[in-house]
N, C-alpha and C positions, 0 to 999 in steps of 0.2 A: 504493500500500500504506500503510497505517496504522503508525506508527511499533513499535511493537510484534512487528509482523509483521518489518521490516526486521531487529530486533535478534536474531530467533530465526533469522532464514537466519544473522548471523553467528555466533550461537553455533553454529548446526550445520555452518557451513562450516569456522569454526575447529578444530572437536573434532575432525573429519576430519585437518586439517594438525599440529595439534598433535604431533606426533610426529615428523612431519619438518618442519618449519621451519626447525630449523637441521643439517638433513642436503643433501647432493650430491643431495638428491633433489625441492626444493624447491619446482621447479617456479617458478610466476608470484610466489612468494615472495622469492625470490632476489634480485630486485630492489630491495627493501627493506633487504639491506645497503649498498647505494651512500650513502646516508644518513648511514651511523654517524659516519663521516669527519669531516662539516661539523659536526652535531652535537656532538661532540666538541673541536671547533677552536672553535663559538662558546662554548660551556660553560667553554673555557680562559679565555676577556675577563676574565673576573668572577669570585670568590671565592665558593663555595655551602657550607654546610654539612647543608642537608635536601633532598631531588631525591625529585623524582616522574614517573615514567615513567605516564603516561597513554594506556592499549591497549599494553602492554608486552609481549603474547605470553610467549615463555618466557623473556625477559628478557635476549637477547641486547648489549641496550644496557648493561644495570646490571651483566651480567658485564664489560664492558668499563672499566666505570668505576670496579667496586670495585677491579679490579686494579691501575688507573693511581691513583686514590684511595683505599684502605682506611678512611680513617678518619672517612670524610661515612656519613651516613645516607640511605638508600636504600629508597623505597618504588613498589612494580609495582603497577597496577591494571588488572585485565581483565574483561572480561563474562562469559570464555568458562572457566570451571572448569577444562577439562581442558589450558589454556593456564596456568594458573597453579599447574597441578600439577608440571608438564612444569620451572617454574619453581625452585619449591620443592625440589626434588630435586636444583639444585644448591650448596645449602646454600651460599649469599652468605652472609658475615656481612656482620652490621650491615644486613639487607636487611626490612625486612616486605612480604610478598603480600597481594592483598586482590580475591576477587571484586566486582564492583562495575560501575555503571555512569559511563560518563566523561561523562555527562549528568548529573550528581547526585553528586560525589566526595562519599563518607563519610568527611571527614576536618573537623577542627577551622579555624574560620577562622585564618588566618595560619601554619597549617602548612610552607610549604616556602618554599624562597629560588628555589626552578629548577625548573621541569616542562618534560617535552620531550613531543613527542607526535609519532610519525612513522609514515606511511602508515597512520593509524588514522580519522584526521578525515573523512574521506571514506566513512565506516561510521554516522555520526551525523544521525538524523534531525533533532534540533533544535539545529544549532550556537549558536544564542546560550545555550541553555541552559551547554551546554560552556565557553562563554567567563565566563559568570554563574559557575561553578564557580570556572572559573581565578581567576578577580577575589575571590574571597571567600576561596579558599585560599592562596594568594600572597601572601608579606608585604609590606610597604611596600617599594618600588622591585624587589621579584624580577621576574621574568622568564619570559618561556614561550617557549619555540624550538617553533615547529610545522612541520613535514613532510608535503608531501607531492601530487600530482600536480595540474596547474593549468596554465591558459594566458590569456592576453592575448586570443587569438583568435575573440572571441563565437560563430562560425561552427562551431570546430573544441568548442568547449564546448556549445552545444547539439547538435551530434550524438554526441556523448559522452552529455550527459546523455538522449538523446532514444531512442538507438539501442541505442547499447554497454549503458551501466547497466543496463535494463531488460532484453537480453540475459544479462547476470551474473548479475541473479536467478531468470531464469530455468534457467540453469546450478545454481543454490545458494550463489549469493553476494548478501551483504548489502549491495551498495553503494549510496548514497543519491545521492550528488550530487557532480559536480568543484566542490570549494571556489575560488570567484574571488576575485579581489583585494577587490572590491567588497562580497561578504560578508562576510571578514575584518574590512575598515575599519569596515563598519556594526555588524555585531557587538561589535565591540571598543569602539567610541562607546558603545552604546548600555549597554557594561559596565561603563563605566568604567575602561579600558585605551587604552593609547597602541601606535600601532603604529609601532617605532622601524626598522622592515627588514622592506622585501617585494620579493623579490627574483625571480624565475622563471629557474635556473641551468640547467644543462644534464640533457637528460634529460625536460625540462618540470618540473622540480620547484621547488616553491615551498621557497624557505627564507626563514621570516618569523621575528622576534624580538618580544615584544608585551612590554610595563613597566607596571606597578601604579606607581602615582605615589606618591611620599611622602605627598603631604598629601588634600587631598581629592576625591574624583574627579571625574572630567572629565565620567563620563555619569552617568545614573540609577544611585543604590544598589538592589540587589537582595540 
């Protein structure tokens, strides 16, 4: 499928969910709160005062964090309109929404200290572009915590990518590809980003930490 195509199963798969995501009713969703936890515990390291939730859904992460933090700045980006409606409605302060693509953030360079991105990445046709975003919105030394499902195991990863995936969308779901280690590291080379933690914890979930260098980067500016 043509990248395009991929983006529109997940807006339409999302508008469906939208409404229960963060209900008992969640379904393959549910999943994605096992996440918040680490998230959260690596977000404690370091001191942030602007955070960007990239594929933020209804924002289950940024309610979590205004309450533990009030007084940082908080910005949700999602593809899918009716996920960032769902958002809005719980009237975060200090929070902005933004329909949007997490392949092309519409936001100013050096906008945030911290973006998290979880069980989103694996909905993106062209992850360096994603990574080219992070790199360019990111200030000097911020940070990106990314999430989200991956294995070691070439075997169990191409019939994932080979079988499953292509199953999903035919379901109605947008997914592109299990993110591996190996495109993480090249991605992030090629953006000029350092990958400081990649770790594959229980569950299969990658919990990676990626750093914007002080000085000048490492890969190609884009």
């Amino acid at each position: 499928m043509k990248n395009e195509e991929y983006k529109k199963l997940s807006i339409k798969e999302f508008t469906k969910a939208a409404g229960r995501y963060e209900s008992n009713h969640a379904g393959i969703y549910e999943m994605c709160k096992k996440d918040y936890p680490d998230i959260l515990e690596e977000l404690d390291k370091e001191p942030f005062r602007d955070l960007l939730d990239a594929g933020c859904g209804p924002a289950p992460m940024i309610s979590l964090l205004a309450e533990k933090h009030p007084d940082r700045h908080y910005t949700g980006l999602d593809l899918t309109p009716a996920m960032i409606e769902q958002a809005k409605k719980k009237n975060i302060p200090n929070t902005t929404f933004v329909v949007g693509d997490c392949e092309n953030f519409p936001f100013e360079k050096d906008s945030f200290d911290a973006i998290i991105c979880s069980m989103s990445f694996h909905h993106y046709p062209d992850p360096q572009a994603f990574f080219d975003s992070v790199k360019r919105c990111l200030r000097p030394n911020g940070r990106l915590i990314l999430r989200d499902v991956t294995s070691d195991n070439k075997v169990l990863v191409w019939l994932m990518n080979t079988l499953e995936m292509p199953l999903a969308n035919i379901c109605g779901h947008g997914d592109v590809q299990v993110p591996t280690r190996d495109v993480v590291i090249k991605c992030c080379k090629i953006a000029g980003l350092k990958v400081e933690k990649f770790e594959i914890r229980k569950g299969m979930r990658m919990h990676c930490v990626v750093r914007k260098p002080m000085g000048k980067a490492i890969g190609n500016e884009r």
